[in-house]
N, C-alpha and C positions, 0 to 999 in steps of 0.2 A: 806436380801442382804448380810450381813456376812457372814451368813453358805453359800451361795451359792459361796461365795469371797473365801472362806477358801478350799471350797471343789474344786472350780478350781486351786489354789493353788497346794492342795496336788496333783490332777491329774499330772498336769503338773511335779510337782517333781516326781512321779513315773514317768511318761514316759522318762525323764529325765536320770535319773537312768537305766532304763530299756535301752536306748539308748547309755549310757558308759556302760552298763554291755555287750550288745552287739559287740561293737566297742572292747572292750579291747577282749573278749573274740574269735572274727573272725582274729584280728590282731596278737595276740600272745599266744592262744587256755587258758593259763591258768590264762591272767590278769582279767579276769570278777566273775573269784570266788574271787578271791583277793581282789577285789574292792566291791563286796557283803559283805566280811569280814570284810574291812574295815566301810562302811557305819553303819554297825552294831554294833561296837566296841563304838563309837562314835558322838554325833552331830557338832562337832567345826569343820570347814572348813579348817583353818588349819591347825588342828593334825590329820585331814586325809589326806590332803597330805602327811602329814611326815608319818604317818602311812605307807598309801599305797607305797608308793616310799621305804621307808626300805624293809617292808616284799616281796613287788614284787625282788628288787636287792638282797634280803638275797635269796629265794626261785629261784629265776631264776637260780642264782650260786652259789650256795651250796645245792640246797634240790634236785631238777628236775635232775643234771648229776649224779644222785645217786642212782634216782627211774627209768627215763628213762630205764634201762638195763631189767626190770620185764617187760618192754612190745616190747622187741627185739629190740629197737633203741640206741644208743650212741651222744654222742655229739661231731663233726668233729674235728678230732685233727690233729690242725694247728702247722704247721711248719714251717721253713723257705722259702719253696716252695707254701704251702697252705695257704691263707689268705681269710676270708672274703672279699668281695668289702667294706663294710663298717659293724660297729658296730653295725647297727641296726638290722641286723638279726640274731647278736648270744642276743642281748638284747630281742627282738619278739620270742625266743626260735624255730627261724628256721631255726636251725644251724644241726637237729638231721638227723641221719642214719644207715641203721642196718650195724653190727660191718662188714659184709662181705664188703659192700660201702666203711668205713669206708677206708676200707685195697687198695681197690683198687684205689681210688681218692687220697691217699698217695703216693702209686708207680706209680699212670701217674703222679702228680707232680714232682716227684725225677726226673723222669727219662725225662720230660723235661727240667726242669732247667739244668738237664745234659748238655743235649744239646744249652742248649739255658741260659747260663752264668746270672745268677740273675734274670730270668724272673719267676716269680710267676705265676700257678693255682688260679686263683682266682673266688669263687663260691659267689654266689646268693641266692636263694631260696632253702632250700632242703626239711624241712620235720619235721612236730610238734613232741616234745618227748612224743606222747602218743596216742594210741587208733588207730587203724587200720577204715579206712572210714575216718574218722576225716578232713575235705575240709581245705587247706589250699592258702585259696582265696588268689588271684584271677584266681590259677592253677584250672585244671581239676583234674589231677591226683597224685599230690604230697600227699597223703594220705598212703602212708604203709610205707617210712622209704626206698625205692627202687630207691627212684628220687633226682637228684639235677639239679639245671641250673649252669653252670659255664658261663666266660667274652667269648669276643672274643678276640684274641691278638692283638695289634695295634702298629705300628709304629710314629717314633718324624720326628721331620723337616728332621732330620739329615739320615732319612731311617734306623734308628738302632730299635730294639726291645724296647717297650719300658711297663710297668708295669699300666702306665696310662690309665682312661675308659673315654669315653667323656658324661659319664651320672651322677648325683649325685647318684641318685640308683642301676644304672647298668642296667636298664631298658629303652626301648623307645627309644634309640638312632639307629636309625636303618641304616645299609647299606643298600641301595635301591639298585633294580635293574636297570642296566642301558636300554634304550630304545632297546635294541638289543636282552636284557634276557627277560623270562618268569616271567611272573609280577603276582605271584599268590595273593598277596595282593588285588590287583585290580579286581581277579575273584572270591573272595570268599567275598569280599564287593557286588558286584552284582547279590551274589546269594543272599544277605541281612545279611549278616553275620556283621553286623556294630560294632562289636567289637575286628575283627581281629586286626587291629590298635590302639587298645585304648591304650595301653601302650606308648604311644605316649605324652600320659597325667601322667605319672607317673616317670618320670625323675626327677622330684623334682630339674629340671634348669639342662642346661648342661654347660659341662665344659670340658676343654683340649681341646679348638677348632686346637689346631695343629696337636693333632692327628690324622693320618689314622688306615681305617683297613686294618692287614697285612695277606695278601692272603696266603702265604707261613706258615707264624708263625700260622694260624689258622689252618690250614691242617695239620702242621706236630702235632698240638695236640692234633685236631681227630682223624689222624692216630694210635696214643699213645692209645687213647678211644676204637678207633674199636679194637686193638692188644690184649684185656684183653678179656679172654672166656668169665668168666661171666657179661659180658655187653651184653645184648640183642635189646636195639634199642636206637639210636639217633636220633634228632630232630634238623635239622635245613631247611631253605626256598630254594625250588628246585634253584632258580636263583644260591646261594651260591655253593651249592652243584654241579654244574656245572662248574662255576665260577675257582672251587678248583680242578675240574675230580677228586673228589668222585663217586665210582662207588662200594664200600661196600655194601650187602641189608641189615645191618643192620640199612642204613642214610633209615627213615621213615620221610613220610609225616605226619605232625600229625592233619590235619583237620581243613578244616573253624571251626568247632564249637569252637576252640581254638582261639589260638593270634599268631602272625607272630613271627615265630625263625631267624630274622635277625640282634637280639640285644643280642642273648647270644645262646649257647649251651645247647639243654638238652637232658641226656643220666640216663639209669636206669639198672637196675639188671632185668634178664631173669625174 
């Protein structure tokens, strides 16, 4: 009864294991070697946290914006116009993009703020620092260093521009279509596509319920997007794209087999 105690035991710590190594390794491509390193280094539970949580924050910035360049990608260099929506994506290392991206989501930020008096670019999701193919779920295509998702812009009570997102993520919070627009949400769930909306679950709580989205401030930073040659396609929800009279062919529809573009921007290199 022991050996059988002890061997389910170890089971289940392997699959365990097997299931953080997972988990760190789909969310931030390079926390599940780090966490293999650690379990190995060690059995005390808590000098592998301290373990793990140093060498992850040493390696994530310090060692990865160093090596990332060997495999054509860079890590987004933020300015006073470009910011993260939040710290968890330069923390999950995907924050990266090849250095041409790099140049050009620098000059749409400049050159909106220009216009638009302290209003920040603010990106999302772009792209792991390493290995072309590499899934960085829960995208389709954010896999070469070509892709980033940016915010929508939104307005305060006041109708002023304003920097604030009404999602903790930056995700899921969606402008819907009103009953008068084309509701492609609704026809790509009917075709059984039950995951266009799932981001809907991914907000992580919202917030800034005073904000709106602003029709005009979201346009003119598309406009900014379509204006740069080497950008090849945008993504956002037909209802929007009407909404705005975008009539660019570079705005693409990007497919039920995806998730509805009505809670952020996404635009990539030719």
């Amino acid at each position: 009864m022991k050996n059988k105690k002890s061997v389910h035991i170890l089971v289940l710590k392997i699959l365990l294991h097997v299931l953080i190594f997972s988990f760190l390794t789909i969310v931030t491509q390079t926390g599940g070697i780090i966490y293999l390193i650690t379990v190995l280094s060690t059995k005390n539970r808590v000098k592998r946290i301290i373990i793990f949580t140093v060498l992850y924050l040493f390696t994530t910035f310090l060692i990865i914006p160093y090596l990332a360049p060997f495999f054509g990608r860079e890590k987004i260099k933020e300015t006073n116009f470009l910011k993260a929506h939040s710290f968890f994506y330069k923390l999950a290392n995907r924050n990266y993009v090849k250095p041409k991206l790099n140049k050009v989501i620098s000059k749409i930020a400049a050159d909106f703020e220009n216009k638009n008096n302290g209003i920040r670019m603010v990106y999302l999701d772009a792209n792991f620092p390493f290995i072309d193919k590499f899934p960085l779920l829960p995208h389709l295509s954010h896999n070469d260093g070509n892709k980033i998702d940016i915010s929508l812009i939104y307005i305060n009570k006041n109708k002023k521009l304003t920097n604030k997102k009404p999602s903790i993520s930056g995700y899921g919070a969606y402008e819907e279509p009103t009953h008068k627009e084309y509701n492609q949400n609704k026809i790509c769930k009917k075709r059984g596509n039950w995951q266009y909306d799932f981001p809907k679950y991914l907000t992580l709580g919202k917030i800034n319920k005073g904000i709106k989205f602003s029709k005009k401030g979201t346009r003119d930073l598309i406009k900014l997007i379509l204006k740069e040659k080497s950008i090849g396609k945008l993504f956002i929800e037909p209802h929007l794209k009407k909404r705005m009279n975008l009539t660019n062919n570079k705005i693409r529809f990007q497919g039920c087999n995806a998730v509805r573009h009505d809670d952020h921007i996404h635009f990539q290199l030719k």
